[in-house]
LOGU-838884 format. One record per residue: residue number from 0; residue in one letter; chain; x, y, z of N, C-alpha, C, O in turn. Coordinates in nm, 3 decimals. Layout:
pamar	nutor	torti	nX	nY	nZ	caX	caY	caZ	cX	cY	cZ	oX	oY	oZ
NUM	A	A	X	Y	Z	X	Y	Z	X	Y	Z	X	Y	Z .
...
***
This chain:
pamar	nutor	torti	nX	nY	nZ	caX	caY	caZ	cX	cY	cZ	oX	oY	oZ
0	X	A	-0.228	-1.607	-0.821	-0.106	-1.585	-0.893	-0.002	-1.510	-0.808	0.108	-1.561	-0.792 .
1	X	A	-0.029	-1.406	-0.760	0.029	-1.330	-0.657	0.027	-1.364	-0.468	-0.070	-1.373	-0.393 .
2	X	A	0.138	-1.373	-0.445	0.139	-1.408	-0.269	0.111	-1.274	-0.166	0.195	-1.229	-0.088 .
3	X	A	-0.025	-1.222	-0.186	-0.003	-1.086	-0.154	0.008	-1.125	0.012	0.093	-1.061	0.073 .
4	X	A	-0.068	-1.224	0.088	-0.081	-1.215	0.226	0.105	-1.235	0.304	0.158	-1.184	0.403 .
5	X	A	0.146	-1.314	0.216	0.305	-1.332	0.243	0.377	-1.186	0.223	0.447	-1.145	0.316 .
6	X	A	0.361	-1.108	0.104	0.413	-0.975	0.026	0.346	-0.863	0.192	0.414	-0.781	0.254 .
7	X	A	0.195	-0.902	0.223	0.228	-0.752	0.335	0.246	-0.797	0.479	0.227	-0.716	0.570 .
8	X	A	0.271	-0.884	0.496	0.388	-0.929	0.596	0.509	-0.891	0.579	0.555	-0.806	0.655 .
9	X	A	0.575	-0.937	0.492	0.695	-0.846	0.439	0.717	-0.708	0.462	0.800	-0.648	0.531 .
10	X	A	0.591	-0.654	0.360	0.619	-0.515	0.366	0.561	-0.445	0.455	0.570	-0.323	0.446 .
11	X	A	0.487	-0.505	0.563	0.448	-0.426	0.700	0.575	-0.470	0.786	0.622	-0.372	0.843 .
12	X	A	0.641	-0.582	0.813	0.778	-0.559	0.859	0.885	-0.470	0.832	0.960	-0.414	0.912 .
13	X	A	0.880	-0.462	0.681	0.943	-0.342	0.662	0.944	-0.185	0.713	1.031	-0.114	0.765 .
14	X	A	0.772	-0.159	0.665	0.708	-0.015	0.726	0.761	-0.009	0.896	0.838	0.079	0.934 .
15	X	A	0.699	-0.127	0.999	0.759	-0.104	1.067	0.904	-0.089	1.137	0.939	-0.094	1.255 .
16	X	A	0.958	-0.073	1.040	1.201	-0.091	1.065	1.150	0.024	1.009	1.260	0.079	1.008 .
17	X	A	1.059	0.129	0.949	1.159	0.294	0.900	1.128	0.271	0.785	1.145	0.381	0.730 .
18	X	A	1.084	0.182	0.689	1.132	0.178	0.538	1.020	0.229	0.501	0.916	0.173	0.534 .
19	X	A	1.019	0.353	0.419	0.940	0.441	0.334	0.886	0.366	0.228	0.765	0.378	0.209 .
20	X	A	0.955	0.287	0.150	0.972	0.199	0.071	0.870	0.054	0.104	0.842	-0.014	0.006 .
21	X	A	0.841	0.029	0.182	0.797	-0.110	0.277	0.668	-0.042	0.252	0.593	-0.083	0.164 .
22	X	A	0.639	0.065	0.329	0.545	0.140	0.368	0.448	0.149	0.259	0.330	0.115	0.261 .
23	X	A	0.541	0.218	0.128	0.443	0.232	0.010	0.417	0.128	-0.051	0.320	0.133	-0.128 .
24	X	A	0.475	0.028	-0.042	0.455	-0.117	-0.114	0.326	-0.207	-0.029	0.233	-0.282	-0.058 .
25	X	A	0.368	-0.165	0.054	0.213	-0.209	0.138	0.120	-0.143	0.128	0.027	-0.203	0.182 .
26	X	A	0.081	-0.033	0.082	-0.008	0.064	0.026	-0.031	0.038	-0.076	-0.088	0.137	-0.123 .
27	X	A	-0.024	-0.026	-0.139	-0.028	-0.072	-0.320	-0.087	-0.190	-0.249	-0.208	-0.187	-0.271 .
28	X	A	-0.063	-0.270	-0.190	-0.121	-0.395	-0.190	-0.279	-0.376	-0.139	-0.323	-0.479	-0.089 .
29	X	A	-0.360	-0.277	-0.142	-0.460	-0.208	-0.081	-0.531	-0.142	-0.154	-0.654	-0.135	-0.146 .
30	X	A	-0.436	-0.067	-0.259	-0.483	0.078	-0.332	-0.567	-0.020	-0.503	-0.512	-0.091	-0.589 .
31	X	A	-0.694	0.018	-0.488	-0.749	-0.023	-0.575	-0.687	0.000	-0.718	-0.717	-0.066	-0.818 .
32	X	A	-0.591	0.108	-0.713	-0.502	0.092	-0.825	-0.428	0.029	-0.876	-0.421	-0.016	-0.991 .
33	X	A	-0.367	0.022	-0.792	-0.239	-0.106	-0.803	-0.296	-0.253	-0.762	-0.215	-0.329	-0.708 .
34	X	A	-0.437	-0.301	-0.785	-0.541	-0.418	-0.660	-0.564	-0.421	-0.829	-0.606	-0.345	-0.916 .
35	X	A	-0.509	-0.560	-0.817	-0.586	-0.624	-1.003	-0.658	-0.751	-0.937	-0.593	-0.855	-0.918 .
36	X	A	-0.774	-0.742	-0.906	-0.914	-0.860	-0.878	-0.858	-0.983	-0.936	-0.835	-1.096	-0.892 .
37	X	A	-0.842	-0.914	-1.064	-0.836	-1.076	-1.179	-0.715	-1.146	-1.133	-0.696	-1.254	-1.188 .
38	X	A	-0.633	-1.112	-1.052	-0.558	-1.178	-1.027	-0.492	-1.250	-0.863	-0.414	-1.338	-0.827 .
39	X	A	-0.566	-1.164	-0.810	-0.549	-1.171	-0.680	-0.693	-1.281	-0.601	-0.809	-1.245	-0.618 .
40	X	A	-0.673	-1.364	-0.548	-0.832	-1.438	-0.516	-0.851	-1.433	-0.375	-0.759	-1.489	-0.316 .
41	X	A	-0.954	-1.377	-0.287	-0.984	-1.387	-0.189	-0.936	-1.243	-0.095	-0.950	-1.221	0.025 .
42	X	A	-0.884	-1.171	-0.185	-0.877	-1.048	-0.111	-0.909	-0.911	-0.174	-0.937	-0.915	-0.293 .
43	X	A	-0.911	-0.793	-0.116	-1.070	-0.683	-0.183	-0.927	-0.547	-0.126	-0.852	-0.565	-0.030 .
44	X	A	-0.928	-0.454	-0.194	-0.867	-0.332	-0.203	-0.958	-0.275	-0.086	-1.081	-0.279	-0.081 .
45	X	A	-0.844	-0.208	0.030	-0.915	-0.146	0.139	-0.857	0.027	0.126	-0.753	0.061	0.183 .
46	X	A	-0.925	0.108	0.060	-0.892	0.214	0.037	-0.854	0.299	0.180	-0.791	0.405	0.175 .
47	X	A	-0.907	0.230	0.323	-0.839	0.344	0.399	-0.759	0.227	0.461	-0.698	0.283	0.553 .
48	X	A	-0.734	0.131	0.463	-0.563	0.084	0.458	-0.453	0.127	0.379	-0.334	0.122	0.412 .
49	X	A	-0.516	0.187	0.232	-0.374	0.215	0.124	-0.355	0.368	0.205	-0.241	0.413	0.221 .
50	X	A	-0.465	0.437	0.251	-0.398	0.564	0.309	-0.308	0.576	0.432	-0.218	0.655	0.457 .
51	X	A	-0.360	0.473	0.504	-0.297	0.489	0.605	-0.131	0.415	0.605	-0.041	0.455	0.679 .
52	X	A	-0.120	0.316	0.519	-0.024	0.304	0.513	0.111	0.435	0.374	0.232	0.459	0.378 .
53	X	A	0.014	0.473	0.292	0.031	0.582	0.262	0.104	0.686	0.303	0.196	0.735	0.238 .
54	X	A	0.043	0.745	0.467	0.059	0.827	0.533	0.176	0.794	0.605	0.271	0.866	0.634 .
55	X	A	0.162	0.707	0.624	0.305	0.636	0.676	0.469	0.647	0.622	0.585	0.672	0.654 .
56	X	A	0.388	0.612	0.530	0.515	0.594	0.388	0.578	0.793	0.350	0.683	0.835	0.301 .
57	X	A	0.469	0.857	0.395	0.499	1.013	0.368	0.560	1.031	0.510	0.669	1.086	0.496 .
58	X	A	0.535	1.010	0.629	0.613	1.048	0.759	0.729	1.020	0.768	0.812	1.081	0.836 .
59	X	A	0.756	0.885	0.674	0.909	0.853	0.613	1.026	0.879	0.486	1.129	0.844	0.428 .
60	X	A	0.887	0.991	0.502	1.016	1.072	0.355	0.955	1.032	0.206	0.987	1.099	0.108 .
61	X	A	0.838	0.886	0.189	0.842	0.911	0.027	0.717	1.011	0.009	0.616	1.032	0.076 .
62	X	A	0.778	1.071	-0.133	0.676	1.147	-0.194	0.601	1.087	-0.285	0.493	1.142	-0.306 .
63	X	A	0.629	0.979	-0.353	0.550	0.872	-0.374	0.406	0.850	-0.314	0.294	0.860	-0.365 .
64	X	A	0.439	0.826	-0.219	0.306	0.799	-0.157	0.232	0.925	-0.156	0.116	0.919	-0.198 .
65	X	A	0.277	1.036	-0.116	0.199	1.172	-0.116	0.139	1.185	-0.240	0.028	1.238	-0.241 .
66	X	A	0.183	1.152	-0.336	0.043	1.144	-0.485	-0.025	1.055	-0.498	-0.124	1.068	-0.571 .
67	X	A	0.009	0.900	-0.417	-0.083	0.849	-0.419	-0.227	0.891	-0.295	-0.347	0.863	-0.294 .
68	X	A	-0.163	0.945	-0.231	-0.308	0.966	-0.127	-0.375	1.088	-0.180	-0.490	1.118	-0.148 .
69	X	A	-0.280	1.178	-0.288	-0.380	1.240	-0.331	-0.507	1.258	-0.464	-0.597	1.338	-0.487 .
70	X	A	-0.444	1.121	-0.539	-0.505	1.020	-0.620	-0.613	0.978	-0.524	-0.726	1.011	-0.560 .
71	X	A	-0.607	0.922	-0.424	-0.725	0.854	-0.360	-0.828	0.922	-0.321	-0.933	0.873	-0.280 .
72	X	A	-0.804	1.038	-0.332	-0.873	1.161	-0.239	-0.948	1.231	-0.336	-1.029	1.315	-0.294 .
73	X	A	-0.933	1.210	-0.476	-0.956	1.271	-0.573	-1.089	1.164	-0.645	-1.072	1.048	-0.682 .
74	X	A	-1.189	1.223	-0.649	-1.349	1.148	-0.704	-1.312	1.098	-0.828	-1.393	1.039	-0.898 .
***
């Protein structure tokens, strides 16, 4: 249903131009939170991809992402 392999192309082009924004959206495409199985086919939530792009997304200013990595971090 979702074009995620097209979506983090996108948004890893983005992350890499500066975009905080890019950054965290590509972190969602990862973060078992925002990772709905039922809808997505052939691809699996990589919890230390959503951080690292995460971390990324915080070196660029969002704070967004800084609750999400500390959601992830949290049992």
């Amino acid at each position: 249903k979702y074009d995620v392999a097209n979506a983090r192309l996108l948004f890893e082009h983005l992350a890499r131009s500066g975009s905080a924004k890019g950054a965290l959206a590509l972190g969602q495409t990862y973060d078992p939170t925002y990772f709905h199985p039922t809808e997505i086919r052939g691809m699996k939530p990589d919890v230390a991809k959503a951080k690292e792009w995460y971390k990324r997304a915080v070196e660029l200013g969002d704070q967004e992402a800084n609750k999400r990595l500390t959601t992830l971090d949290t049992p």
